[in-house]
TORLORO-207274 format. One record per residue: residue number from 1; x, y, z of N, C-alpha, C in turn. Coordinates in steps of 0.2 Angstrom, whole numbers, plus 5000, padded with zeros to 4 digits. Layout:
{i=NUM	n_px=X	n_py=Y	n_pz=Z	ca_px=X	ca_py=Y	ca_pz=Z	c_px=X	c_py=Y	c_pz=Z}
...
END
This chain:
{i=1	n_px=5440	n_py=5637	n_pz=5528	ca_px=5436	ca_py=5638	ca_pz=5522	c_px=5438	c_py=5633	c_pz=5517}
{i=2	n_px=5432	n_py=5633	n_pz=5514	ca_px=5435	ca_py=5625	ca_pz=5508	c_px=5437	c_py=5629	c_pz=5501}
{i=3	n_px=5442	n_py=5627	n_pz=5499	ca_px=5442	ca_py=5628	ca_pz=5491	c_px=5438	c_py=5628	c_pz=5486}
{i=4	n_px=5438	n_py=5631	n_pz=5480	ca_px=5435	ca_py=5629	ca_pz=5477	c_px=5436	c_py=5624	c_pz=5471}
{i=5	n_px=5433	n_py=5621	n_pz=5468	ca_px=5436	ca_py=5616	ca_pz=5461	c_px=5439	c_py=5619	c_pz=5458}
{i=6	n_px=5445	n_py=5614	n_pz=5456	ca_px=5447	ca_py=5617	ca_pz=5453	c_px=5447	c_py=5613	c_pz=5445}
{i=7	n_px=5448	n_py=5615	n_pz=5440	ca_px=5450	ca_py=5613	ca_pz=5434	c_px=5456	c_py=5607	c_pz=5434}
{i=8	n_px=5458	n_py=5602	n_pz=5429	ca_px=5463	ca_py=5600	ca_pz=5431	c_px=5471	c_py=5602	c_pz=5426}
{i=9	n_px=5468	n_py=5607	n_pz=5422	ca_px=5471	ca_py=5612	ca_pz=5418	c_px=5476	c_py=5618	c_pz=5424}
{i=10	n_px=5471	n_py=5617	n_pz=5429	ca_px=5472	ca_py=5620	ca_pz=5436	c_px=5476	c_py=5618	c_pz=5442}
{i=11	n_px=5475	n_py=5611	n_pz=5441	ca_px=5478	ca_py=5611	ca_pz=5447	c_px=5489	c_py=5609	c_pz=5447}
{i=12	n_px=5491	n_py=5607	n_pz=5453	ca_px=5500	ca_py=5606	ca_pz=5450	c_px=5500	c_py=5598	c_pz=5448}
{i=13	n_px=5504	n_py=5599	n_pz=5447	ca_px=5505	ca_py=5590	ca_pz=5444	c_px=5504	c_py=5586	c_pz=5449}
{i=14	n_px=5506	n_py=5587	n_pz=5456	ca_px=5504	ca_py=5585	ca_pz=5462	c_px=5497	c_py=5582	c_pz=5464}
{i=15	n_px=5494	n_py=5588	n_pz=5462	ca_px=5487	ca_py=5589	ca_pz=5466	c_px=5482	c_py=5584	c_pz=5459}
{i=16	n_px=5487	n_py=5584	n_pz=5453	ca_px=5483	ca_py=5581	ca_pz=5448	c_px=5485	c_py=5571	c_pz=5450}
{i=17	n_px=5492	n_py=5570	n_pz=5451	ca_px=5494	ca_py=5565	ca_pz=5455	c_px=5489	c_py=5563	c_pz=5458}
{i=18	n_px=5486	n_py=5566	n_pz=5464	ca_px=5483	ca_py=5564	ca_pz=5471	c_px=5477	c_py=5562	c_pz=5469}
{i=19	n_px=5473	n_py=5565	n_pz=5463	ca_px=5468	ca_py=5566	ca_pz=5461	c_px=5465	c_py=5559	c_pz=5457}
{i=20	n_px=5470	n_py=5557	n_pz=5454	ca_px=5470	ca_py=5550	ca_pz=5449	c_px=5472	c_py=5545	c_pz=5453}
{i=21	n_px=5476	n_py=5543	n_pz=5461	ca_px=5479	ca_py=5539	ca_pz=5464	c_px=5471	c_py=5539	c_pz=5468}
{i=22	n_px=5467	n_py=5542	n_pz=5470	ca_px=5461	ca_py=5542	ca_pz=5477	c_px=5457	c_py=5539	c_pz=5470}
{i=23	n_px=5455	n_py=5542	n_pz=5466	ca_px=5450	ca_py=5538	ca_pz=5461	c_px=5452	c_py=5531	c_pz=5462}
{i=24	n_px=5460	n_py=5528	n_pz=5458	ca_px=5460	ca_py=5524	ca_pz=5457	c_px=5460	c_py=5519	c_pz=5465}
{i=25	n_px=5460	n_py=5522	n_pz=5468	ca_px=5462	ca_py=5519	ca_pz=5476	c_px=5454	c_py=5518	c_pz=5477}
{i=26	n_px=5450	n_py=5521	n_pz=5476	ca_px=5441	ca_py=5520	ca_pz=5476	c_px=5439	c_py=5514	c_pz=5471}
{i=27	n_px=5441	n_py=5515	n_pz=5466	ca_px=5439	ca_py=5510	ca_pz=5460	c_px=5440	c_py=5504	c_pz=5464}
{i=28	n_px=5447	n_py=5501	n_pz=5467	ca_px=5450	ca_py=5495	ca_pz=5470	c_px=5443	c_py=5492	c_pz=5475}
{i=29	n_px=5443	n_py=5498	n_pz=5480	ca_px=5439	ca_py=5497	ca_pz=5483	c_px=5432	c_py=5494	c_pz=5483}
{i=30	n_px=5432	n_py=5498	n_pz=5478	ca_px=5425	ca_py=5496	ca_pz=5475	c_px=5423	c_py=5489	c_pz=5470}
{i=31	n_px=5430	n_py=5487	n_pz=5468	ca_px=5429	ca_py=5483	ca_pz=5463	c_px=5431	c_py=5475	c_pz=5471}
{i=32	n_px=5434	n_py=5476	n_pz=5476	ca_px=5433	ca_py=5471	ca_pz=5482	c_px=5424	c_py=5471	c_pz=5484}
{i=33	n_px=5424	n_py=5475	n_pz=5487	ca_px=5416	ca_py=5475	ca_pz=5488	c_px=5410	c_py=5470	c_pz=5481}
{i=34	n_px=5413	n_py=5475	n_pz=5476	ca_px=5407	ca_py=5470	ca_pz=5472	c_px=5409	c_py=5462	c_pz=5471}
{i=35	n_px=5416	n_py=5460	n_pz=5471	ca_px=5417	ca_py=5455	ca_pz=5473	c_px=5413	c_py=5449	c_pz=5478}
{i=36	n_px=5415	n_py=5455	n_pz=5485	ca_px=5412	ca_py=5450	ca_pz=5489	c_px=5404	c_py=5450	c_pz=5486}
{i=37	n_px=5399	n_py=5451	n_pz=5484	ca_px=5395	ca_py=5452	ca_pz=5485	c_px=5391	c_py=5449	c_pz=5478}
{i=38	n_px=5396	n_py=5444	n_pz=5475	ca_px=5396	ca_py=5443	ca_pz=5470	c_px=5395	c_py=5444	c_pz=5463}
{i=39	n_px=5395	n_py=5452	n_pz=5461	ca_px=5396	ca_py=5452	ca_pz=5455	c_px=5402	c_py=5457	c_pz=5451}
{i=40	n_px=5406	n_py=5448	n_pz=5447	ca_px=5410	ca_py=5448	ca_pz=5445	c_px=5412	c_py=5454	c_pz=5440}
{i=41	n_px=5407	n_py=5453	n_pz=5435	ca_px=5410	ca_py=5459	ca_pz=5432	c_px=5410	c_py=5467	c_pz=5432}
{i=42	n_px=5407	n_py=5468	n_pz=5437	ca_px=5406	ca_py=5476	ca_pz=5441	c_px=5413	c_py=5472	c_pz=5445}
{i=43	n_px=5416	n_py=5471	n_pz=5447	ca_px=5423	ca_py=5470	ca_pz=5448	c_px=5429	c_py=5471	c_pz=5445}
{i=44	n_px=5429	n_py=5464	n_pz=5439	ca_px=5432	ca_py=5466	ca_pz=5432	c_px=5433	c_py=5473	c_pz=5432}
{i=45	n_px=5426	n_py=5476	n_pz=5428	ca_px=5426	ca_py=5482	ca_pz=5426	c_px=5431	c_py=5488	c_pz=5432}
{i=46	n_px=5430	n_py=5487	n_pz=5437	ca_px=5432	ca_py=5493	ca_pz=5444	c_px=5439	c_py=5493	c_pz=5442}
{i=47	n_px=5442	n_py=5487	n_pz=5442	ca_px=5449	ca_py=5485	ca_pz=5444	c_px=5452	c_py=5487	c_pz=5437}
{i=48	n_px=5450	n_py=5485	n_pz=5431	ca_px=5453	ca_py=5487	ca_pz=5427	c_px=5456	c_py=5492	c_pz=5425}
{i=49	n_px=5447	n_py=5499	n_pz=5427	ca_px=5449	ca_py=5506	ca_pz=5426	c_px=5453	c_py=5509	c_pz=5431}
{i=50	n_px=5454	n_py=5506	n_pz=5437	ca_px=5457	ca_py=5508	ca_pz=5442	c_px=5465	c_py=5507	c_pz=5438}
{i=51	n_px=5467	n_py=5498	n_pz=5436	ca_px=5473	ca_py=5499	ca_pz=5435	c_px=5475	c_py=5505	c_pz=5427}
{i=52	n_px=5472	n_py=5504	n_pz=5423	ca_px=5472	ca_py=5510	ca_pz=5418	c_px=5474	c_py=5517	c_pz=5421}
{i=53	n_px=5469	n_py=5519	n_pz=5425	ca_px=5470	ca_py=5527	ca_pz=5428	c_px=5477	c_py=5526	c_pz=5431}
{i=54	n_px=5479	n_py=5522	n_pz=5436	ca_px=5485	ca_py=5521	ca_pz=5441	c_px=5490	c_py=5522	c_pz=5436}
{i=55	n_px=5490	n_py=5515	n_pz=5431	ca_px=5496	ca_py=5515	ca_pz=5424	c_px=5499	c_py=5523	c_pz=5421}
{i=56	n_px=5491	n_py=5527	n_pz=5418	ca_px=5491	ca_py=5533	ca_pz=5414	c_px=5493	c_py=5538	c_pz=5421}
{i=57	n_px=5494	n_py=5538	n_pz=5427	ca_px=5494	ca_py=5544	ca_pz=5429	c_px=5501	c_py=5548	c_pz=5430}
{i=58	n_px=5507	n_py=5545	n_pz=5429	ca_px=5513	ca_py=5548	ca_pz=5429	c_px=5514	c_py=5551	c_pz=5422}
{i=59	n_px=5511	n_py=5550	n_pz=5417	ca_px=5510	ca_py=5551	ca_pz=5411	c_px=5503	c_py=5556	c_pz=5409}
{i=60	n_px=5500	n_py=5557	n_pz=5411	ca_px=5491	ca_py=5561	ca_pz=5412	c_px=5496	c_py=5568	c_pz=5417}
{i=61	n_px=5497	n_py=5566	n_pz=5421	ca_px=5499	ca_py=5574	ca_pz=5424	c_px=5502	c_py=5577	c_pz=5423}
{i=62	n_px=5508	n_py=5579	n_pz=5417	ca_px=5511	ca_py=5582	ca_pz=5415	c_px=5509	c_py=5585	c_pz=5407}
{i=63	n_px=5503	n_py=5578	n_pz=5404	ca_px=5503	ca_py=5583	ca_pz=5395	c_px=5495	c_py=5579	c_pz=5396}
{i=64	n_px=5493	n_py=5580	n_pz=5391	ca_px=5486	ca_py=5574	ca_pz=5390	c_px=5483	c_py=5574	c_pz=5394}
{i=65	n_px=5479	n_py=5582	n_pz=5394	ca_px=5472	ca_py=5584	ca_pz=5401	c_px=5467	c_py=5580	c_pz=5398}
{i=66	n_px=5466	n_py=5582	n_pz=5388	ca_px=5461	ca_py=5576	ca_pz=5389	c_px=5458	c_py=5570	c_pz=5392}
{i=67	n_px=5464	n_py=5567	n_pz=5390	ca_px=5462	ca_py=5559	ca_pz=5392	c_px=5463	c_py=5558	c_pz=5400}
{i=68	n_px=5467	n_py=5561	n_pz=5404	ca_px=5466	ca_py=5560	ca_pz=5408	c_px=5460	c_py=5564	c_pz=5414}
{i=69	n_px=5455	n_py=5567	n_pz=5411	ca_px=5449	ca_py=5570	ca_pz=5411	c_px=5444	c_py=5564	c_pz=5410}
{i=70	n_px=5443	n_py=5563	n_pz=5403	ca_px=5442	ca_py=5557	ca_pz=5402	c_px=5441	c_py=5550	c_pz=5407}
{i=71	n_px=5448	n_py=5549	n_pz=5409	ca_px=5446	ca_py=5543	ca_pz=5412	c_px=5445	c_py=5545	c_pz=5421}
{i=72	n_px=5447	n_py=5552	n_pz=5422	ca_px=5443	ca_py=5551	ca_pz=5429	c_px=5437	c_py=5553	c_pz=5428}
{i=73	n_px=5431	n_py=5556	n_pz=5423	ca_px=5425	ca_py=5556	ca_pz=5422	c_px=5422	c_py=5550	c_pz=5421}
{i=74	n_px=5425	n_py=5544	n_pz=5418	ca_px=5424	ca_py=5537	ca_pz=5418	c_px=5423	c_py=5534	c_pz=5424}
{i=75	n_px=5429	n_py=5534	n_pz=5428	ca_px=5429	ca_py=5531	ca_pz=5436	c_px=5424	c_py=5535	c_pz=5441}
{i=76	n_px=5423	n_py=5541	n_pz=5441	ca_px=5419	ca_py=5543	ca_pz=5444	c_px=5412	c_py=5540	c_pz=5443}
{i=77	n_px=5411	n_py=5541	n_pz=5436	ca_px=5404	ca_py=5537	ca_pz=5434	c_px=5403	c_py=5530	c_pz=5437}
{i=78	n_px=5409	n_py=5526	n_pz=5436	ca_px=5406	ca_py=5521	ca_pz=5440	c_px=5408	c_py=5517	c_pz=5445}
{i=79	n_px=5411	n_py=5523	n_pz=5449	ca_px=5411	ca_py=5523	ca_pz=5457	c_px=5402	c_py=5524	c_pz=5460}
{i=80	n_px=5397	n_py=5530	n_pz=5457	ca_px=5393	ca_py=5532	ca_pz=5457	c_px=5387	c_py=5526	c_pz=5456}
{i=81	n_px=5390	n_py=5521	n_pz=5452	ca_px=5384	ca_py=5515	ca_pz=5451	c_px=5383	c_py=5510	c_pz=5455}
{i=82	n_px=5391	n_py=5510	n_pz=5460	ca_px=5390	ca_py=5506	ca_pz=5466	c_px=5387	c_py=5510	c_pz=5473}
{i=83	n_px=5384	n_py=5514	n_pz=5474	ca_px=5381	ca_py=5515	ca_pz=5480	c_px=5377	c_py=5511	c_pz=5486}
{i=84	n_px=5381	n_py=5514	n_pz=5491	ca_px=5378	ca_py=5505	ca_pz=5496	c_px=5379	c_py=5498	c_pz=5495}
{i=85	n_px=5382	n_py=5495	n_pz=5494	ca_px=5387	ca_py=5491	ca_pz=5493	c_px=5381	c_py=5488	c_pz=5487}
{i=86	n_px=5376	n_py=5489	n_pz=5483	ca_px=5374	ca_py=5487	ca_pz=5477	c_px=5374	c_py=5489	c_pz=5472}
{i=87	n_px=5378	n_py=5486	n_pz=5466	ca_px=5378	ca_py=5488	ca_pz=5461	c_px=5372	c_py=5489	c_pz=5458}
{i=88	n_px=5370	n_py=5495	n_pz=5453	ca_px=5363	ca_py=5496	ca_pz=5452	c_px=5363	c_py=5494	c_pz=5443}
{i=89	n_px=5368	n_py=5494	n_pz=5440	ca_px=5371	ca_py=5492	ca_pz=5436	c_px=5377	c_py=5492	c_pz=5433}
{i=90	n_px=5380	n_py=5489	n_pz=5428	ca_px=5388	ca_py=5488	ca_pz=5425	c_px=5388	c_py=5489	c_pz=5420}
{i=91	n_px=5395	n_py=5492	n_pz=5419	ca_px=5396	ca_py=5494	ca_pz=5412	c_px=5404	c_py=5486	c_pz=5407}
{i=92	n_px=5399	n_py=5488	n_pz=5402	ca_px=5401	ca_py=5480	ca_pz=5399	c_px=5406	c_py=5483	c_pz=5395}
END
C-alpha cells in the first residue's frame, strides 16, 4: 500500500535528505540530456539548481523548510519543462 505525501515539515531529516539528493540527481540528468541535445542553457540552468539544492541540503533538512521548499518546487518545475528529451522551454 503506497503512502501518503507527506509535508516536508513532515517528513525525518533522512527522508528530507533523500528528497533533495533524487531532485538534485534528476536536475544532473537532465541537465546531460539537454546538453547532448544541444541546448546549452537548459543545461546551465539544470546543473546549477541541481548544484545549489545538493550544496543547501545538509543545511535545508534540519532548519529552513522555507527555502528548501522553495528550491525543490524550482527543480521540479523544471524537471517538468524537459519532457521527452525536448526542452519546451528555459528559465533564464
Amino acid at each position: 500500500m503506497r503512502e501518503s505525501a507527506k509535508t516536508l515539515d513532515a517528513m525525518t531529516l533522512r527522508e528530507r535528505s533523500d528528497l533533495m539528493t533524487s531532485v538534485a540527481d534528476a536536475l544532473e540528468a537532465t541537465a546531460e540530456k539537454a546538453q547532448e541535445i544541444g541546448n546549452e542553457r537548459f543545461a546551465a540552468n539544470s546543473i546549477s539548481l541541481a548544484r545549489i539544492i545538493s550544496g543547501c541540503a545538509g543545511d535545508v533538512v534540519t532548519n529552513n523548510l522555507p527555502a528548501a521548499e522553495l528550491l525543490l518546487r524550482h527543480g521540479i518545475a523544471l524537471l517538468a519543462l524537459f519532457p521527452g528529451g525536448t526542452p519546451r522551454s528555459t528559465v533564464h
